[in-house]
VODREN-423869 format. One record per residue: residue number from 1; x negated, y negated, z negated of N, C-alpha, C in turn; residue in one letter. Coordinates in nm, 4 decimals, decimal comma. Each point is the difference from the previous one (the first is absolute). Layout:
residues N
nr:NUM nc1:X nc2:Y nc3:Z cac1:X cac2:Y cac3:Z cc1:X cc2:Y cc3:Z rest:A .
...
end
This chain:
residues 129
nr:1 nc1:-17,5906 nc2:-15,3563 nc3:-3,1952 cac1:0,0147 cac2:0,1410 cac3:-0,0220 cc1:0,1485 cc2:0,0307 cc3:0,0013 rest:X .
nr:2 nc1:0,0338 nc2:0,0828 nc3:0,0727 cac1:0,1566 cac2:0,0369 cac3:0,0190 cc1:0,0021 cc2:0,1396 cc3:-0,0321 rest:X .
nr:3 nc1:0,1110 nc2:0,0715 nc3:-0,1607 cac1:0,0168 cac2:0,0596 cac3:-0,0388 cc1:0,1416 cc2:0,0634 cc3:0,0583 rest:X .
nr:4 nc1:-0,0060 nc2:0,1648 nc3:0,0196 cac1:0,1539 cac2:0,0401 cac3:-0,0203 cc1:0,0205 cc2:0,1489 cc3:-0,0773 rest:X .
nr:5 nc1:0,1184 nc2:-0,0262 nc3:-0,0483 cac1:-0,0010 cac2:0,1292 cac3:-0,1100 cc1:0,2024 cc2:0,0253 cc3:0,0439 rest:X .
nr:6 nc1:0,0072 nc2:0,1349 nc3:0,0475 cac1:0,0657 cac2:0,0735 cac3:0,0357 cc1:0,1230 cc2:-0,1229 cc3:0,0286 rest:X .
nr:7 nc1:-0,0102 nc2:-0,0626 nc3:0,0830 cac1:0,0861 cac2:-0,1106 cac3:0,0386 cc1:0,0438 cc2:0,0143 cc3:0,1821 rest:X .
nr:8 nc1:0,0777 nc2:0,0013 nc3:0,0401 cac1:0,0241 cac2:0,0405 cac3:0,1308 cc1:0,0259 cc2:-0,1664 cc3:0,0492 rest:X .
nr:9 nc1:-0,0282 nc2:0,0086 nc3:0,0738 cac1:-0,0311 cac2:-0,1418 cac3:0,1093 cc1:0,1438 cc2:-0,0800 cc3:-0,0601 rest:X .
nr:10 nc1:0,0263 nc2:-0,1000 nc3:0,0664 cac1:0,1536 cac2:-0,0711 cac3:0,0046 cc1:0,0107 cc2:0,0332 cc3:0,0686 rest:X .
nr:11 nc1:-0,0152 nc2:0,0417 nc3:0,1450 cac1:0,1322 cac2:0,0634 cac3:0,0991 cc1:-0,1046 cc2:0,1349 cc3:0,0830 rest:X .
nr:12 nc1:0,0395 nc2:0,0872 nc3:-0,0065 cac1:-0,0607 cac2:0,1040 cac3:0,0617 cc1:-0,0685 cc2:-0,0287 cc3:0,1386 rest:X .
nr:13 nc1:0,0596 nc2:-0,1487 nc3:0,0752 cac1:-0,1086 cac2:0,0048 cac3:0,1118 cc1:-0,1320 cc2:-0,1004 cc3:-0,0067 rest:X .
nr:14 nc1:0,0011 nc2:-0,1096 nc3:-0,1398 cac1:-0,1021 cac2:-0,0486 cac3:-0,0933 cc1:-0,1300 cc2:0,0811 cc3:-0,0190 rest:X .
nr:15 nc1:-0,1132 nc2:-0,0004 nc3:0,0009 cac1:-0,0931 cac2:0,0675 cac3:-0,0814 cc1:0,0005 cc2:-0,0466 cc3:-0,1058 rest:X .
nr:16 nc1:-0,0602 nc2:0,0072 nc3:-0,1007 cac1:-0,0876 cac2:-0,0640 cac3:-0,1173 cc1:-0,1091 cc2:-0,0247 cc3:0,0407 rest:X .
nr:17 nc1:-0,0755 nc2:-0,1045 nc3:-0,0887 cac1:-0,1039 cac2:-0,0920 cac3:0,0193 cc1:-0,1528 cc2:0,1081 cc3:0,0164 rest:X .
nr:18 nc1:-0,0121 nc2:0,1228 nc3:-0,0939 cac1:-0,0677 cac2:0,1094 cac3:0,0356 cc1:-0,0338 cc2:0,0261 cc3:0,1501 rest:X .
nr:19 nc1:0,1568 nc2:0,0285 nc3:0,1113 cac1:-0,0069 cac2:0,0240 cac3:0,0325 cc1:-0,0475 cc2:-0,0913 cc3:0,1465 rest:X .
nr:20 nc1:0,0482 nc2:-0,1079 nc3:0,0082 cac1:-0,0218 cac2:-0,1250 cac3:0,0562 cc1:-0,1393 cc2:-0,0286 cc3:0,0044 rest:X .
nr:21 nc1:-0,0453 nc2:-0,0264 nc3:-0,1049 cac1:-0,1780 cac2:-0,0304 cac3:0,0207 cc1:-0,0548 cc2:0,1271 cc3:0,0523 rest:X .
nr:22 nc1:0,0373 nc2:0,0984 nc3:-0,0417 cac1:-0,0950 cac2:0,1531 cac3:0,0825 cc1:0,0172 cc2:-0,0014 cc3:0,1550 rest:X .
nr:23 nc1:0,1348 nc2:-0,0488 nc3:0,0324 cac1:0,0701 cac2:0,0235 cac3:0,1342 cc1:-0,0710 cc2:-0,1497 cc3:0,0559 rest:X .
nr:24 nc1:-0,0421 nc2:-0,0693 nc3:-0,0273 cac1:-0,0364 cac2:-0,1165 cac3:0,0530 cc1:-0,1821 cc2:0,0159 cc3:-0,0116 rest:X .
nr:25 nc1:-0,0394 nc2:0,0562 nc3:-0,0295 cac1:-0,1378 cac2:0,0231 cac3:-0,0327 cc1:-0,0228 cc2:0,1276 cc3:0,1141 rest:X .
nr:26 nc1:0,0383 nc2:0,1214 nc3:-0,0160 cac1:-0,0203 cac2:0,0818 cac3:0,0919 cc1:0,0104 cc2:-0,0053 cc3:0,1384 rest:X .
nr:27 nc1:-0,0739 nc2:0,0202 nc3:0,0576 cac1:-0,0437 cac2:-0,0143 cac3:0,2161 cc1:-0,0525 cc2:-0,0698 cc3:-0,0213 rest:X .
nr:28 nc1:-0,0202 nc2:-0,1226 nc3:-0,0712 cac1:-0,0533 cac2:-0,1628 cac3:0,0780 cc1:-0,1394 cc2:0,0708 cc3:0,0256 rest:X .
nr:29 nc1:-0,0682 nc2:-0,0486 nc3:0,1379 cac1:-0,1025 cac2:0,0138 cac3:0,0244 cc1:-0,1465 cc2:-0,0474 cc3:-0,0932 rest:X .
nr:30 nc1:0,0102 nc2:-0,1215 nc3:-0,0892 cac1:-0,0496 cac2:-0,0404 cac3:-0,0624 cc1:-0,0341 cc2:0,0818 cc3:-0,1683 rest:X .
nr:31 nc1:0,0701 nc2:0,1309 nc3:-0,0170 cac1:0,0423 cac2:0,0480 cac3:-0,1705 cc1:-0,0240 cc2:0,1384 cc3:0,0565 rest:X .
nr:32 nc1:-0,0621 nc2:0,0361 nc3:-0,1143 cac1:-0,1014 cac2:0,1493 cac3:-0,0093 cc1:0,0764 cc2:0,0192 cc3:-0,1159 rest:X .
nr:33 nc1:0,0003 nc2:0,1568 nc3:-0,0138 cac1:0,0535 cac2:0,0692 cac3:-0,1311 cc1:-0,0135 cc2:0,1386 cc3:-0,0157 rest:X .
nr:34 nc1:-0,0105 nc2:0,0106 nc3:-0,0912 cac1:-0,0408 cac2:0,1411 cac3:-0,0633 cc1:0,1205 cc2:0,0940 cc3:-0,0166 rest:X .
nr:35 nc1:-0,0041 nc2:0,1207 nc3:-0,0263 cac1:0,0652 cac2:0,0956 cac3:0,0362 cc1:0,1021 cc2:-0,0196 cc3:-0,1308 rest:X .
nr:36 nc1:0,1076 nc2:0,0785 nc3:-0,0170 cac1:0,0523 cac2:-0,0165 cac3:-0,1410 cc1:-0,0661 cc2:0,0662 cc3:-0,1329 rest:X .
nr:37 nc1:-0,0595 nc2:0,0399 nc3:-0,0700 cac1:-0,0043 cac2:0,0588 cac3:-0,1104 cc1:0,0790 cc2:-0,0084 cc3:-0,0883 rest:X .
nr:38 nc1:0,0450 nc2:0,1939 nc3:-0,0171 cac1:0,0893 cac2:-0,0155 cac3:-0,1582 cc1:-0,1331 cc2:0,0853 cc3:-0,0593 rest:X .
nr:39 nc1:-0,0035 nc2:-0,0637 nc3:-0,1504 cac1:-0,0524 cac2:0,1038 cac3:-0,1483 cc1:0,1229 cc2:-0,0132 cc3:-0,0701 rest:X .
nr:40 nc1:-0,0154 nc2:0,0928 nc3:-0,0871 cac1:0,0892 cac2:0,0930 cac3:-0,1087 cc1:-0,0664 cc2:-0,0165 cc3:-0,1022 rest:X .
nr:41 nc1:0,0482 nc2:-0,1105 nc3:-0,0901 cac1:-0,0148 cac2:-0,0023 cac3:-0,1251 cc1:0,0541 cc2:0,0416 cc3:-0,1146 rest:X .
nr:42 nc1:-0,0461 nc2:0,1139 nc3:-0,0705 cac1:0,0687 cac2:0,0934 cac3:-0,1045 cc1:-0,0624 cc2:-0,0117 cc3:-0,1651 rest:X .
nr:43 nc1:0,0905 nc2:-0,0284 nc3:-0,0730 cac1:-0,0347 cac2:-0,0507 cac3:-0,1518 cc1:0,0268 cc2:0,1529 cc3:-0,0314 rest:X .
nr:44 nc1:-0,1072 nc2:0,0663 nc3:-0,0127 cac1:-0,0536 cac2:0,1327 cac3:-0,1046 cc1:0,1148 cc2:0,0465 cc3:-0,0902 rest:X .
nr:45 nc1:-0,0238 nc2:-0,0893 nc3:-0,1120 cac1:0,1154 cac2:0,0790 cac3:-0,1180 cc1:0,0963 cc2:-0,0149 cc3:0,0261 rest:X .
nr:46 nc1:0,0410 nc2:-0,0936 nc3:0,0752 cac1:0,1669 cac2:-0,0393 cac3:-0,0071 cc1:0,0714 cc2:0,0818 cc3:0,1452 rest:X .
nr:47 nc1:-0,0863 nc2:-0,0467 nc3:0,1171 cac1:0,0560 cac2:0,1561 cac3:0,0465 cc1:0,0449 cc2:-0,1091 cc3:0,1584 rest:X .
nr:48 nc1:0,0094 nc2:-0,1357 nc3:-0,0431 cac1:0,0476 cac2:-0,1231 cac3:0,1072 cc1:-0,0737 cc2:-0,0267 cc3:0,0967 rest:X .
nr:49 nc1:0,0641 nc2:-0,0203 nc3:0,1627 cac1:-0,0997 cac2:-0,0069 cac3:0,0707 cc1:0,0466 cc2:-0,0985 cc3:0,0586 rest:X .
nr:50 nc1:-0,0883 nc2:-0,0882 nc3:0,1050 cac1:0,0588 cac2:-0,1207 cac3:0,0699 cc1:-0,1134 cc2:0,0169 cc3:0,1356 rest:X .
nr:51 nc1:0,1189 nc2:-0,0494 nc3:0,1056 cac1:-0,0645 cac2:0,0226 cac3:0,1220 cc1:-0,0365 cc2:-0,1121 cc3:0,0185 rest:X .
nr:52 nc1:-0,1327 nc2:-0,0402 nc3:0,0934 cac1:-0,0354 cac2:-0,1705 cac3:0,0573 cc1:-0,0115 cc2:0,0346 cc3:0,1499 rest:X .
nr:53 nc1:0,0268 nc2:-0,0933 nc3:0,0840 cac1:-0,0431 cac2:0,0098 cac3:0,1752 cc1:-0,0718 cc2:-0,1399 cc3:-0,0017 rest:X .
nr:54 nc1:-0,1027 nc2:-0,0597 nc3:0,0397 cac1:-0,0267 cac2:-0,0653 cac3:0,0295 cc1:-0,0897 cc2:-0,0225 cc3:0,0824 rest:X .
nr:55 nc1:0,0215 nc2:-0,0906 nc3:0,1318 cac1:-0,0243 cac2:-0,0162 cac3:0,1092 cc1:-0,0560 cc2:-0,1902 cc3:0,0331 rest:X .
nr:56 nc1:-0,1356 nc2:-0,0143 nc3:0,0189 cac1:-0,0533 cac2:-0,1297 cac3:0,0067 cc1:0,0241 cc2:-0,0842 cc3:0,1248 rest:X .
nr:57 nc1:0,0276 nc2:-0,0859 nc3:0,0302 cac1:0,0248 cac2:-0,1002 cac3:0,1786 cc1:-0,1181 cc2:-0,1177 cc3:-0,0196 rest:X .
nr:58 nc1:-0,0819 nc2:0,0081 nc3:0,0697 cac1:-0,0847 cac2:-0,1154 cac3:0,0407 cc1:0,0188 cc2:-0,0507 cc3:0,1202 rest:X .
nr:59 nc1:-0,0004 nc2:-0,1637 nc3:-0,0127 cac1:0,0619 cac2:-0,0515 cac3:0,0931 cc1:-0,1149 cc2:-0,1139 cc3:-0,0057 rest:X .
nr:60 nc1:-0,0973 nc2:-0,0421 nc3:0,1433 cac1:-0,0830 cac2:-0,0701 cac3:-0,0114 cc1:0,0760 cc2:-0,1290 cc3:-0,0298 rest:X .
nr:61 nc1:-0,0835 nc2:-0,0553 nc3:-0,1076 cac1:-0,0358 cac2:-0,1574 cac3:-0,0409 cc1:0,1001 cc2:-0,0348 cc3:-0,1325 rest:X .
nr:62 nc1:0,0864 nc2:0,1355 nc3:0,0090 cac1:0,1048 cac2:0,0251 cac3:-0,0868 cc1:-0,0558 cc2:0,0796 cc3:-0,1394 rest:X .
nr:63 nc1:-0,0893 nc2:0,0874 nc3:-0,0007 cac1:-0,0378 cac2:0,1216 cac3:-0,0759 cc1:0,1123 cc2:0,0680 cc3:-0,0331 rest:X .
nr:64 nc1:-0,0036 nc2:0,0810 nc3:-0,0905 cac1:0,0423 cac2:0,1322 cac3:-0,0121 cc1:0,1678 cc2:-0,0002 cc3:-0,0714 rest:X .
nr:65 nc1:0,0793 nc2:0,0400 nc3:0,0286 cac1:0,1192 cac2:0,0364 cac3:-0,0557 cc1:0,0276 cc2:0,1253 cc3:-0,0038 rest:X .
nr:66 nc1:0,0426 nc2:0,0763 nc3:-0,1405 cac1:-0,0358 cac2:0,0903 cac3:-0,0766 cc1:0,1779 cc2:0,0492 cc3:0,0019 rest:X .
nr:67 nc1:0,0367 nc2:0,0900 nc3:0,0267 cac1:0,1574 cac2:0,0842 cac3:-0,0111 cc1:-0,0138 cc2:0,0973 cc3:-0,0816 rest:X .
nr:68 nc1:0,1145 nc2:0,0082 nc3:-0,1338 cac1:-0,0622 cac2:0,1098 cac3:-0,0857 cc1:0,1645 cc2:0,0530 cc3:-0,0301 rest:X .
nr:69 nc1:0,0119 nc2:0,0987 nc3:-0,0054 cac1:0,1595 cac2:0,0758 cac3:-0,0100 cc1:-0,0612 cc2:0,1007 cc3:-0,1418 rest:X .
nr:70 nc1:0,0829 nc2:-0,0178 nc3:-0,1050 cac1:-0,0164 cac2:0,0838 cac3:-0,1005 cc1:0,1616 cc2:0,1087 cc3:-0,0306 rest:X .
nr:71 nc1:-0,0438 nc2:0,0820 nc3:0,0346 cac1:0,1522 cac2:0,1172 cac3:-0,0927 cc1:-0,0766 cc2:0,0765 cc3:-0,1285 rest:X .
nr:72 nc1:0,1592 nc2:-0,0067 nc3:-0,0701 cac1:-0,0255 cac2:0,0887 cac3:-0,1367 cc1:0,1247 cc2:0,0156 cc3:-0,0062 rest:X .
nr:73 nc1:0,0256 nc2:0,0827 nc3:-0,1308 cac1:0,1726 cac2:0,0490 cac3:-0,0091 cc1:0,0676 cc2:-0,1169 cc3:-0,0527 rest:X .
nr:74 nc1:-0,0393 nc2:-0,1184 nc3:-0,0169 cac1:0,1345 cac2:-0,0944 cac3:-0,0103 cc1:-0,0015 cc2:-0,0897 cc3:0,1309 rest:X .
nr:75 nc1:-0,0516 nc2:0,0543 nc3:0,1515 cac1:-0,0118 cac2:-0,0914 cac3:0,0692 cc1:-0,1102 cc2:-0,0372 cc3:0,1090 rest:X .
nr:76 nc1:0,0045 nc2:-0,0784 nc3:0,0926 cac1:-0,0670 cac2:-0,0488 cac3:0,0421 cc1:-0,0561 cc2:-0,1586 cc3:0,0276 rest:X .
nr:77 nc1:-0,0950 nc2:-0,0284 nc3:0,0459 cac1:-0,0332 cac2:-0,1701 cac3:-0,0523 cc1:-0,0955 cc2:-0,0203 cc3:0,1257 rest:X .
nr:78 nc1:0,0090 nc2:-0,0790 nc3:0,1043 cac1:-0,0408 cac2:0,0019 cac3:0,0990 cc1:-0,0812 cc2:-0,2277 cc3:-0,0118 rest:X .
nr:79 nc1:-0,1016 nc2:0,0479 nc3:0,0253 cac1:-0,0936 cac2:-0,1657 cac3:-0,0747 cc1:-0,1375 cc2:-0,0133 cc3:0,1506 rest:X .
nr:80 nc1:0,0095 nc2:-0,1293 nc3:0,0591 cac1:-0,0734 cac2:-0,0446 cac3:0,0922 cc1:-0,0959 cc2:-0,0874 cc3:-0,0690 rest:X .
nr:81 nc1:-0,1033 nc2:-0,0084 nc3:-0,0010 cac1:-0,1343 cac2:-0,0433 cac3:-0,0773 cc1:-0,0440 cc2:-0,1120 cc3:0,1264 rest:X .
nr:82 nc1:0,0564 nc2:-0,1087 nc3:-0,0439 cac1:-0,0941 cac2:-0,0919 cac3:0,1002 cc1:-0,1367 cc2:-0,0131 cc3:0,0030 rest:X .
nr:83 nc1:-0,0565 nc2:-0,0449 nc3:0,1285 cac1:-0,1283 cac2:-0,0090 cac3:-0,0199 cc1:-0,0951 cc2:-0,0816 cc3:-0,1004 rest:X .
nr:84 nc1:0,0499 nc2:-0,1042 nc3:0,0191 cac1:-0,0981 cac2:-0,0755 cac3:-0,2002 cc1:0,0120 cc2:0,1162 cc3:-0,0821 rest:X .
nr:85 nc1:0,1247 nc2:0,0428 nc3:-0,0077 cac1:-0,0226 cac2:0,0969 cac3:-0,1639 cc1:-0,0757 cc2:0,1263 cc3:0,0214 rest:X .
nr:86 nc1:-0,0152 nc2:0,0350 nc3:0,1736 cac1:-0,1178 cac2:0,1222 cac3:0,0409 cc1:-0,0823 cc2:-0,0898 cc3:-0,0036 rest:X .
nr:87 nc1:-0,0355 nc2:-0,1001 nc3:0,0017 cac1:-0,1889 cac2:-0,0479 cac3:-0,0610 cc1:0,0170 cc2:-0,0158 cc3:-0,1063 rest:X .
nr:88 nc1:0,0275 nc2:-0,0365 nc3:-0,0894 cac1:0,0165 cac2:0,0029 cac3:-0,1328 cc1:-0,0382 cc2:0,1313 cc3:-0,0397 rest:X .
nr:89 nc1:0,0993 nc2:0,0849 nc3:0,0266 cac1:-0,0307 cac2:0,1364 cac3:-0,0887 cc1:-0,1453 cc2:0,0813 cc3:0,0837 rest:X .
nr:90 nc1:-0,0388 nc2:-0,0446 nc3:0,0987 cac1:-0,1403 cac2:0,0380 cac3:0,0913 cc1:-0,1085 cc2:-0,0587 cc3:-0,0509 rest:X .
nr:91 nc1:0,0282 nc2:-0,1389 nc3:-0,0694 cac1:-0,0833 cac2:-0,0669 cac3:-0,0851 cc1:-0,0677 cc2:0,0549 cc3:-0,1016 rest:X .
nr:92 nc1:0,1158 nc2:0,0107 nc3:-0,1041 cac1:-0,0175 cac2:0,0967 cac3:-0,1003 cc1:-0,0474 cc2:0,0827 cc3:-0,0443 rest:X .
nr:93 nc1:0,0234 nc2:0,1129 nc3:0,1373 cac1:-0,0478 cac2:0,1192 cac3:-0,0376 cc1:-0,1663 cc2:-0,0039 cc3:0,0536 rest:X .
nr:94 nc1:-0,0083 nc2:-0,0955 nc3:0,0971 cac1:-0,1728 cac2:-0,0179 cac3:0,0319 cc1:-0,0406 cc2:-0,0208 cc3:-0,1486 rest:X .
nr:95 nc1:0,0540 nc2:-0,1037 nc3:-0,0698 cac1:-0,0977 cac2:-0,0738 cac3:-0,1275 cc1:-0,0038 cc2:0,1016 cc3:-0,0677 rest:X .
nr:96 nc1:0,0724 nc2:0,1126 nc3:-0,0424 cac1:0,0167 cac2:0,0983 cac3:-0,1123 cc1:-0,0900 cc2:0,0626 cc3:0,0619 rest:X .
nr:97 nc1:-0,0168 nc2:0,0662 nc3:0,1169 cac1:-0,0869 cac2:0,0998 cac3:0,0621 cc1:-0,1421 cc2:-0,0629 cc3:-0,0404 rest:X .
nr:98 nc1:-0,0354 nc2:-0,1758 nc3:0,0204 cac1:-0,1752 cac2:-0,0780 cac3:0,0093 cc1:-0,0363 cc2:0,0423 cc3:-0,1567 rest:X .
nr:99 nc1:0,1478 nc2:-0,0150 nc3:-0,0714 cac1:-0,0634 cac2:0,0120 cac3:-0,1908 cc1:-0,0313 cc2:0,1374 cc3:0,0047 rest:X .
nr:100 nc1:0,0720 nc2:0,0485 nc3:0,0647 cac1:0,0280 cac2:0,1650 cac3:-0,0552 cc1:-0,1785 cc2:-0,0037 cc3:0,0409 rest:X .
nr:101 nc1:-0,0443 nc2:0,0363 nc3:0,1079 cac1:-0,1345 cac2:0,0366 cac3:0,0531 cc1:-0,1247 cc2:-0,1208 cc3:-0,0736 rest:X .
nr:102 nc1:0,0678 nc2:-0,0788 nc3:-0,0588 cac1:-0,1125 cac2:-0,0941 cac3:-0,1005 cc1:-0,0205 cc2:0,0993 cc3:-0,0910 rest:X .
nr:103 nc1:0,1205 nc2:-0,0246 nc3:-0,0947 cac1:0,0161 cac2:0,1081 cac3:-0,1159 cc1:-0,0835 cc2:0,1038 cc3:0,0157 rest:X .
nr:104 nc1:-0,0091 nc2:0,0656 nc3:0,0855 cac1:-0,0477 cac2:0,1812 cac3:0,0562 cc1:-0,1284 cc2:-0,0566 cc3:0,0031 rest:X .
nr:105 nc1:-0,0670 nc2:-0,0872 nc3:0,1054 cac1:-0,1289 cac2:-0,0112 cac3:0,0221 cc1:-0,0957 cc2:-0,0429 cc3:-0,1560 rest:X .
nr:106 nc1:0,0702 nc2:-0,1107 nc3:-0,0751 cac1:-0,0378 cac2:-0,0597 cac3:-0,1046 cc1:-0,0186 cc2:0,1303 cc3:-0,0761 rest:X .
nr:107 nc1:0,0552 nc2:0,1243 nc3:-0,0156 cac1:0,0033 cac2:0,1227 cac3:-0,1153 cc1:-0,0930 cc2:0,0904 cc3:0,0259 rest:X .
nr:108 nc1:-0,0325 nc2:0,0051 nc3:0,1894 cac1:-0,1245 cac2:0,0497 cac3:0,0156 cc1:-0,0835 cc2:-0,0419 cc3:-0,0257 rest:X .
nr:109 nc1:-0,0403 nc2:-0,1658 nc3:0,0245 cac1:-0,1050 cac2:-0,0187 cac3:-0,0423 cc1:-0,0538 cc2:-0,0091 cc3:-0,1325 rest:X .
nr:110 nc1:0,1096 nc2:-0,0148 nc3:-0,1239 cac1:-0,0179 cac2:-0,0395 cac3:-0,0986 cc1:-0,0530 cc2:0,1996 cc3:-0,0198 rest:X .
nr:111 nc1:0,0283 nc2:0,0839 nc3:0,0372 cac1:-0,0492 cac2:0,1413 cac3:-0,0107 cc1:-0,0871 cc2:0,0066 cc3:0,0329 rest:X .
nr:112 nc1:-0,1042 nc2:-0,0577 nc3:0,1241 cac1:-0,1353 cac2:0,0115 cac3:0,0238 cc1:-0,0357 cc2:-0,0264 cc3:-0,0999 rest:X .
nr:113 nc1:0,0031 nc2:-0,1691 nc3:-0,0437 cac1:-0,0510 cac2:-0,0523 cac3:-0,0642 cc1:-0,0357 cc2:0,0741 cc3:-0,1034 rest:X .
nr:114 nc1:0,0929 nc2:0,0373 nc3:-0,0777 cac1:0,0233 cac2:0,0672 cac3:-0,1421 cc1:-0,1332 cc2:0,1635 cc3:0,0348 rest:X .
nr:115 nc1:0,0015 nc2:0,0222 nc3:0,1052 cac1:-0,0558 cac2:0,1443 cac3:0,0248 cc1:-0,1597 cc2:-0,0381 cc3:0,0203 rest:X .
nr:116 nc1:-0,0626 nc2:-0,1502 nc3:0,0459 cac1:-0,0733 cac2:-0,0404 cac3:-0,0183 cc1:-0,0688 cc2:-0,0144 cc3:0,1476 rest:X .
nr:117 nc1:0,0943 nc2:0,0674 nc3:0,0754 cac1:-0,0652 cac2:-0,0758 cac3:0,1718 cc1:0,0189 cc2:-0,1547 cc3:0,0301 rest:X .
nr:118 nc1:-0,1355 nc2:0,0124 nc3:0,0550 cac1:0,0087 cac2:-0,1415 cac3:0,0741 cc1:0,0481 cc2:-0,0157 cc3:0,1628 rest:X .
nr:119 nc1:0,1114 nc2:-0,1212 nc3:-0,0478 cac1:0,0572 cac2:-0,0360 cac3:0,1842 cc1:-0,0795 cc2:-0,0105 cc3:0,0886 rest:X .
nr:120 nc1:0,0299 nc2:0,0650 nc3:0,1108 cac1:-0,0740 cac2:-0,0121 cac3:0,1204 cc1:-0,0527 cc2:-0,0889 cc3:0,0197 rest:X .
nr:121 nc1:0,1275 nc2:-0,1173 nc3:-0,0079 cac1:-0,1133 cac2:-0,1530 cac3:0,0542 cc1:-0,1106 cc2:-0,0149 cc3:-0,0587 rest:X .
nr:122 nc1:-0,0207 nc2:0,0543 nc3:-0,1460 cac1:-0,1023 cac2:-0,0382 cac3:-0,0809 cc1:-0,1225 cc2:0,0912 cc3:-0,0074 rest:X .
nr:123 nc1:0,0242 nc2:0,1162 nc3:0,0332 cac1:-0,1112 cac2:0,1013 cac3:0,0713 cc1:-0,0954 cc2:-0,0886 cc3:0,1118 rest:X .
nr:124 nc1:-0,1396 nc2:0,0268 nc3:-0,0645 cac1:-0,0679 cac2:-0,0260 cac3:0,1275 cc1:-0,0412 cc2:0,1618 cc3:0,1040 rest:X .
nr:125 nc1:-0,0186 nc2:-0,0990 nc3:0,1567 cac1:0,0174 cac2:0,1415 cac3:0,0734 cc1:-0,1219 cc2:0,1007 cc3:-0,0148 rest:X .
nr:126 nc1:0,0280 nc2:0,1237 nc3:0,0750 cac1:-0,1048 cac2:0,0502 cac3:-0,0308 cc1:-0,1211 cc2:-0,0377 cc3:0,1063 rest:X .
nr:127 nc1:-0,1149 nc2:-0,0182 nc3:-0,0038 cac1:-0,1280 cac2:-0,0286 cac3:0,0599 cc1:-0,0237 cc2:-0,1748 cc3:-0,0376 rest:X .
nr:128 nc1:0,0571 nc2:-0,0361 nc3:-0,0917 cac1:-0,0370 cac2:-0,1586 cac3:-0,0070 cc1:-0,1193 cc2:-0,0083 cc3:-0,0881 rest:X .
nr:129 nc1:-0,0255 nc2:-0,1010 nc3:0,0079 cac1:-0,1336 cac2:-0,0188 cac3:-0,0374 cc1:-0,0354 cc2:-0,1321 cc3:-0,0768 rest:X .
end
C-alpha cells in the first residue's frame, strides 16, 4: 500500500508511487476499470467535510487494485489498495452481508413461529391424501 500526504515528488519530472502504479496499470489491454467516483462526506454538527475519488483497476490473474485520493481542510492523502487487501476487504464485507441475512432470516422465522404458522416445508400440500 503506497501512501501520500501533500508531499510533492523528489524532482518534478519523478511521479510518486500513486502515480506510477495508476500510469502503469492504465491502457494495458489486459485491465478494466471503472470510472472515478467522488462522494462527499459531511459530519452534521461539526460542519467538516471530506472529499473521496475512488477509482478500481482489474487486471486479469492480478485482481483488483483499488486508488483512493481523500481531501479535507488539512490536506490531501492519496493511498493505492493492493489487490490482497481488495480481497480481504471483499471478503469481509461478503461474511458481514451472509450474518447480516442469517440474523434477518433467523428473526423472521423466529416471528412466524411465535405467530404460530407453520413452515412451508412442513405444510402438507393441498389435495394430499
Amino acid at each position: 500500500m503506497s501512501e501520500h500526504k501533500d508531499r510533492s515528488p523528489s524532482s518534478p519530472e519523478m511521479p510518486d508511487l500513486f502515480d506510477r502504479l495508476l500510469g502503469s496499470l492504465h491502457g494495458l489491454p489486459d485491465v478494466a476499470h471503472t470510472r472515478p467516483a467522488t462522494v462527499r462526506v459531511i459530519t452534521p454538527l461539526l460542519g467538516n467535510s471530506e472529499t473521496f475519488i475512488v477509482q478500481t483497476y482489474r487486471q486479469a490473474e492480478q485482481g483488483d487494485t483499488i486508488f483512493l485520493e481523500r481531501s479535507n481542510r488539512d490536506g490531501s492523502l492519496r493511498i493505492t489498495i493492493p489487490a490482497k487487501v481488495a480481497d480481504v476487504i471483499a471478503r469481509q464485507r461478503d461474511a458481514l452481508t451472509a450474518k447480516s441475512r442469517s440474523r434477518a432470516a433467523k428473526r423472521v422465522a423466529q416471528d412466524r413461529k411465535d405467530r404460530g404458522e407453520t413452515p412451508a416445508f412442513l405444510r402438507k400440500p393441498t389435495g394430499a391424501q
